[in-house]
N, C-alpha and C positions, 0 to 999 in steps of 0.2 A: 504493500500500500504506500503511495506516496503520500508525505508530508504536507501541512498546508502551505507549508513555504514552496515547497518543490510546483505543487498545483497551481499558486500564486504565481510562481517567475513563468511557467511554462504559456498562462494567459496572456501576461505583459509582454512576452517574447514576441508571443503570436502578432499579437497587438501589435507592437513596431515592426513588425515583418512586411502585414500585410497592411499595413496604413487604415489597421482599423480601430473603432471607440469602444471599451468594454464596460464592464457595470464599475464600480468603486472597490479598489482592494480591502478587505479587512484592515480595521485601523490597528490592529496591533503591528501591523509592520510600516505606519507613519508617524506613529505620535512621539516617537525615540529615533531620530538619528542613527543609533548604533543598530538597533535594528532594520533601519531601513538600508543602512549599508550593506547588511547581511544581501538583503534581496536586490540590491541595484549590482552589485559583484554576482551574484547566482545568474544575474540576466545575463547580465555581458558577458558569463562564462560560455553561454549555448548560442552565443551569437559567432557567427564565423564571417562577417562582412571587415573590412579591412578598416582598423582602426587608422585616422590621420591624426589624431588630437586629444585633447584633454579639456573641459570648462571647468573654472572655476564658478561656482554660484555661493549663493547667499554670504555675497562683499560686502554689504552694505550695515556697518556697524549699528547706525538705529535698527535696523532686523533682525541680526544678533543678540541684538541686546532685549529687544521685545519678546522674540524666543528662548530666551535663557540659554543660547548656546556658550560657547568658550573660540570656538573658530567657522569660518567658511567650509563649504567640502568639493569634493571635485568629483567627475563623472568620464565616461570616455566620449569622446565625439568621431562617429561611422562616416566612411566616405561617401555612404549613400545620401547622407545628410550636408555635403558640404555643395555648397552652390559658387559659383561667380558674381560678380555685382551686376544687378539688373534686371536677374533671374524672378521667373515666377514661384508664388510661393500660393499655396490653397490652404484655406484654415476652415475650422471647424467653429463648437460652440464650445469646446473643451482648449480651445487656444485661449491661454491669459494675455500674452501681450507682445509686445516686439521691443530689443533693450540694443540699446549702441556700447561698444565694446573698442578696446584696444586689444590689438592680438598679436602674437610674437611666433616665428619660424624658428624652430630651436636646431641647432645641429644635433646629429647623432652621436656626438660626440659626448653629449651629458652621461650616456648611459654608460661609459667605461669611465666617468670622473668618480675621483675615491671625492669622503668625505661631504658636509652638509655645504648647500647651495645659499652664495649668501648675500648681501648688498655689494661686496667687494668684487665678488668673482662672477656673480652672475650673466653681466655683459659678454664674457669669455663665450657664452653657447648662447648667444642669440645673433642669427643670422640677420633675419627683417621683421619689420614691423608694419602694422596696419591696420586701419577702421574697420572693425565687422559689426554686422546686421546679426540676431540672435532673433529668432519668432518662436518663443516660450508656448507650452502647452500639456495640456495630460493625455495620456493614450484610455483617458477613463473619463467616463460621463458626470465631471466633476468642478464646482468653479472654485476659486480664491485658493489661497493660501493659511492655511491655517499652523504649520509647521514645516520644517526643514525636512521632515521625512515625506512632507507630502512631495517635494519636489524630488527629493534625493531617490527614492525607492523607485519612482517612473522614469528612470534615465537621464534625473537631471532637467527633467521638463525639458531638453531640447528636444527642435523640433525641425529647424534647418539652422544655418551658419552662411551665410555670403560676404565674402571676403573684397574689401575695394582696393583703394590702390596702393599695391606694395611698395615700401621702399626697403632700400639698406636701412640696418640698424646701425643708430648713432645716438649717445648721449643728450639727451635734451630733459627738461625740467618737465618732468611729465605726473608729476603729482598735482599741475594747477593750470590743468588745459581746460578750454571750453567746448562745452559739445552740444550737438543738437540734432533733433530728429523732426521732420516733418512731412505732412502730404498736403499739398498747396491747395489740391482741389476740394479740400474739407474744411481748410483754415486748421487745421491743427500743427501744434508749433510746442514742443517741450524742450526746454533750456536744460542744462547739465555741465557735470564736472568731473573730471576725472579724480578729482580729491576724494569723491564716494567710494571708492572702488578699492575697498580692504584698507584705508591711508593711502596709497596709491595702486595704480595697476606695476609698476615693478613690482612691489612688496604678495600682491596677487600672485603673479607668475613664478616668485622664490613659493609661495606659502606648496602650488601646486608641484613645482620641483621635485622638493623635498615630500613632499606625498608619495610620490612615481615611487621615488627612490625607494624610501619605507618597506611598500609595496611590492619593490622587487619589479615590476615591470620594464620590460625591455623591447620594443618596439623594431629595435634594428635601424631604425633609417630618419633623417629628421621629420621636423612632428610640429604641429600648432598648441599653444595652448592660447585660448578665448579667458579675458579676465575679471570678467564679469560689469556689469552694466553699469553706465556714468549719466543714467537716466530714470534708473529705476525700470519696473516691469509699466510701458506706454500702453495703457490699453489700445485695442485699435480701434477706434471711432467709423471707420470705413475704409470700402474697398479703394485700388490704383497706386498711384508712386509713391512709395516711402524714400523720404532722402535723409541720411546722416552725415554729417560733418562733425570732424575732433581737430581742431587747431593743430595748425603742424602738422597733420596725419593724413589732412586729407578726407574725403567723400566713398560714401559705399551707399546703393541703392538697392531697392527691393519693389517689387510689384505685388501687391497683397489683393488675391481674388477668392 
């Protein structure tokens, strides 16, 4: 007889497989983090689709703290899911929202560094950098946020990733950039900051590092890690072009139908 964790993962699999909505998991594997880890690692252990990445989620210190957690967690991100800038994106009633993001190309070279990744050395394995688009949601017929396991145990709530325009990685003061997301044809317009995002998004992308590491996980080959939102979860007001901009970094677009 299977387990109800085992019955659980094998639905949420399905669920991301075939891009469908299921009923609401049993809350005993959302209300606790540690448990919801259990089951977001049990999914992505039966998923055999080619990981490119890693997200950091729940950066955003007032949501830590409103949650009583101690830190952010992180998720893997599938190639199936990773998009180009521009790309169409279809959402449901179970999608929360759309979040702009700073993201980093890492060398494969992290995975044979001894020792903890840290303010000093972390530059060393980041190739480039760049704006990404993030369209948040549940593979379950479910709205809000009520805890870090509601996101964590579903894959991290992503949903897709569209990456804009790459650059080389270079030193720049990136804990106090401005960002914004909008669709013209709605009048919708959310201001933001890259200061939300863990203290900043470097401190993001070490916090996620050092997880991998942890972890043991080893990828073989360079990788993305996504470092969570400088805008909060945007609900989406309506369909057509979503534009974001992050100072310095540049524009990434999304078409949301």
């Amino acid at each position: 007889m299977k387990s109800l964790l085992e019955k659980t993962s094998d639905k949420l699999v399905n669920a991301f497989l075939k891009n469908k909505i299921i009923a609401p998991i049993p809350s005993k594997f959302t209300k606790k983090l540690k448990e919801a880890q259990k089951l977001r690692v049990l999914c992505e252990s039966k998923i055999k689709h080619p990981v490119i990445g890693f997200k950091a989620a729940g950066t955003g210190i007032p949501l830590i703290k409103k949650f009583k957690e101690k830190e952010p967690f992180y998720a893997s991100v599938y190639k199936r899911n990773f998009l180009k800038s521009g790309k169409k994106v279809k959402i449901n009633k179970s999608t929360l929202g759309i979040e702009l993001e700073v993201c980093y190309k890492i060398k494969k070279s992290f995975f044979s560094s001894k020792g903890s990744i840290t303010v000093k050395n972390i530059s060393n394995f980041i190739s480039h950098m760049a704006p990404c688009i993030e369209v948040v949601g549940y593979r379950q017929r479910k709205k809000g946020i009520t805890s870090f396991g509601d996101l964590c145990s579903d894959f991290g709530a992503n949903v897709k990733f569209l990456v804009g325009s790459i650059k080389k990685y270079k030193k720049i003061k990136i804990s106090n950039l401005k960002t914004n997301i909008a669709n013209k044809k709605i009048n919708q317009s959310v201001d933001g900051n890259t200061s939300t995002v863990y203290i900043n998004p470097l401190n993001s992308l070490r916090f996620v590092l050092n997880k991998v590491k942890k972890d043991k996980i080893n990828l073989n080959k360079d990788f993305w890690v996504f470092t969570g939102s400088s805008v909060g979860v945007v609900p989406i007001k309506g369909k057509g072009l979503y534009t974001g901009k992050i100072e310095k970094l540049g524009t990434v677009k999304t078409i949301i139908k």
